[in-house]
C-alpha positions, -999 to 999 in steps of 0.1 A, spaced: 5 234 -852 1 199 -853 -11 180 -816 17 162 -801 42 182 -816 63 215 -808 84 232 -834 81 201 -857 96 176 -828 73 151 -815 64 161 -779 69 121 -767 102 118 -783 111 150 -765 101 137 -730 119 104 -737 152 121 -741 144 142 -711 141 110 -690 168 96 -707 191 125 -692 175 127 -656 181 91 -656 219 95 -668 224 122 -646 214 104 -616 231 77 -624 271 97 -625 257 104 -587 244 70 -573 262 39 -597 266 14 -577 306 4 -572 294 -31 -584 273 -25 -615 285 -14 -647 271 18 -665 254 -4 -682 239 -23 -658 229 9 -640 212 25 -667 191 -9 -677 182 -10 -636 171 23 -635 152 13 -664 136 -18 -658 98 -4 -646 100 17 -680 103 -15 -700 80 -37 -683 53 -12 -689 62 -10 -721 61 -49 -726 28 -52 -708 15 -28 -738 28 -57 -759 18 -86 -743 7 -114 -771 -8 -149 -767 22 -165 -764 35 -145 -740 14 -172 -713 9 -207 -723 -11 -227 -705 -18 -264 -705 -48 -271 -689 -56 -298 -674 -19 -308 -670 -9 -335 -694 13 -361 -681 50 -355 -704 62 -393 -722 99 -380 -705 98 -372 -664 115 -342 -661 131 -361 -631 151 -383 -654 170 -350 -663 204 -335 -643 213 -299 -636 247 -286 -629 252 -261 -600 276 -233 -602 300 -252 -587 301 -280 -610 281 -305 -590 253 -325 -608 216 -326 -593 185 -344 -602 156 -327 -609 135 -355 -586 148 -339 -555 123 -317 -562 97 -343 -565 66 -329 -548 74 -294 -554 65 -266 -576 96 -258 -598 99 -227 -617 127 -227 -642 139 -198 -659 169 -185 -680 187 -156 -671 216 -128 -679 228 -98 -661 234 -74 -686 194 -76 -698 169 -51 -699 152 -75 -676 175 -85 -650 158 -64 -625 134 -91 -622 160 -110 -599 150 -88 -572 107 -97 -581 119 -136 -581 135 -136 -551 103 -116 -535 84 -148 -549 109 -169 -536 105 -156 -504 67 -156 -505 61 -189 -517 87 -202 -492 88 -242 -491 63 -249 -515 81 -233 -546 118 -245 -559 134 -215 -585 163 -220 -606 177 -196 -629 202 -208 -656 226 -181 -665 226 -182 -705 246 -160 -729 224 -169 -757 211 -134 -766 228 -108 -776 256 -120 -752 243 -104 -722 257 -131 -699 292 -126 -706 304 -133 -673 320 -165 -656 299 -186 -630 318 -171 -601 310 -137 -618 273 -143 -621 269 -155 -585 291 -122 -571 265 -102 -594 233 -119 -582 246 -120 -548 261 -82 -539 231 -67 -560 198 -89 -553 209 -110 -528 194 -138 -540 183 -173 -518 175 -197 -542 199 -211 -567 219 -196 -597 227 -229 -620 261 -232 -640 259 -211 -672 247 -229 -697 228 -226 -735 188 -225 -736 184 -222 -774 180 -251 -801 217 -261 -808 239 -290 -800 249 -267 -769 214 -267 -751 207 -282 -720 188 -311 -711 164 -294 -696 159 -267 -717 152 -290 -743 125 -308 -726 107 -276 -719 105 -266 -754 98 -303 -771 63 -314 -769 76 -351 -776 92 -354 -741 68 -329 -715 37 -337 -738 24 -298 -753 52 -268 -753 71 -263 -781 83 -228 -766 115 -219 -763 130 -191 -749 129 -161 -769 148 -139 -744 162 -133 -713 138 -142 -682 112 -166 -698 98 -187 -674 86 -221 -672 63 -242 -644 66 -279 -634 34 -290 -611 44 -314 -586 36 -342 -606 62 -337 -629 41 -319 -654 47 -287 -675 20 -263 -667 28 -231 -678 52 -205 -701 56 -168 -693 76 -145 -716 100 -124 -702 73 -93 -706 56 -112 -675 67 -98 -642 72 -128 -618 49 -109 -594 24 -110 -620 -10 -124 -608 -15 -147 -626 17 -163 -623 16 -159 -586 -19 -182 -587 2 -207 -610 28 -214 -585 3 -208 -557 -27 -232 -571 
């Protein structure tokens, strides 16, 4: 008999269903009244494929300008919309880490709302986050900005703000922002854009793009902790 399989079925594939159905199971008992299936399932999830990710992890997946370069564009030239509609500058922030990261609630990594918010509260003062809600893969952000914040609140309830929903992607539609973090012309190296849910990006407080973490990159992930801790 051949290793790793029993009666012809590969042994893995047999545990992965198993875990499948324990999972399924326990989720008819404890669903949350506030999540969809869906939403359960991918929560319950969520260690699973970050484990898996970290297998995967490539150099892309962290990007690193070192020393910082100063960008021809300030980032604090640039305006944000809250989810109520209201326009804010980024130079509020002035003197602050910022990290900036697009997010949807229907992802494979949306559990890692609960892991920013833990930064959020570890880094306190010293740290602004700001997630922009962003329907731009596989329309996993289907919901309206009242939605998302009822989501983000009654699940994770989150401290720091949830932006309007907006585009992060290449496209007439993208933000501002989105497209100064992924044109080297304006912040001066990254050409990254997102390439799912839950990328991340770090402005020093100089105004200065230091860093890019895939979505594969827990926010409690060492490194990124000494980025925004630095």
């Amino acid at each position: 008999m051949h290793i790793g399989k029993l009666f012809g079925v590969n042994i893995l594939w047999i545990i992965g269903v198993a875990i499948a159905a324990i999972i399924a199971f326990s989720l008819v008992i404890t669903k949350p009244n506030n999540m969809t299936f869906r939403q359960s399932i991918l929560q319950k999830l969520y260690p699973v494929i970050m484990w898996a990710g970290k297998l995967g992890l490539g150099k892309t997946d962290i990007q690193e300008k070192n020393p910082p370069v100063t960008p021809s564009v300030s980032p604090y030239s640039i305006s944000i919309t809250d989810s109520r509609g209201e326009t804010l500058s980024l130079s509020s922030f002035k003197g602050k880490k910022i990290l900036i990261v697009n997010t949807a609630s229907d992802c494979g990594y949306t559990g890692q709302y609960a892991e920013l918010e833990q930064l959020h509260q570890q880094a306190g003062d010293k740290l602004v986050i700001l997630a922009f809600p962003a329907n731009d893969f596989k329309e996993q952000e289907s919901g309206t900005d009242q939605e998302i914040q009822n989501f983000c609140q009654i699940n994770y309830g989150l401290s720091f703000p949830v932006m309007k929903k907006t585009s992060v992607v290449q496209g007439s539609n993208q933000s501002a922002l989105f497209k100064w973090l992924s044109d080297p012309q304006q912040n001066g190296w990254c050409q990254q854009q997102p390439v799912w849910n839950f990328c991340k990006y770090i402005i020093n407080e100089e105004g200065q793009l230091t860093y890019f973490f895939s979505q594969k990159v827990s926010p409690l992930d060492s490194k990124l902790i000494q980025a925004v801790t630095q």
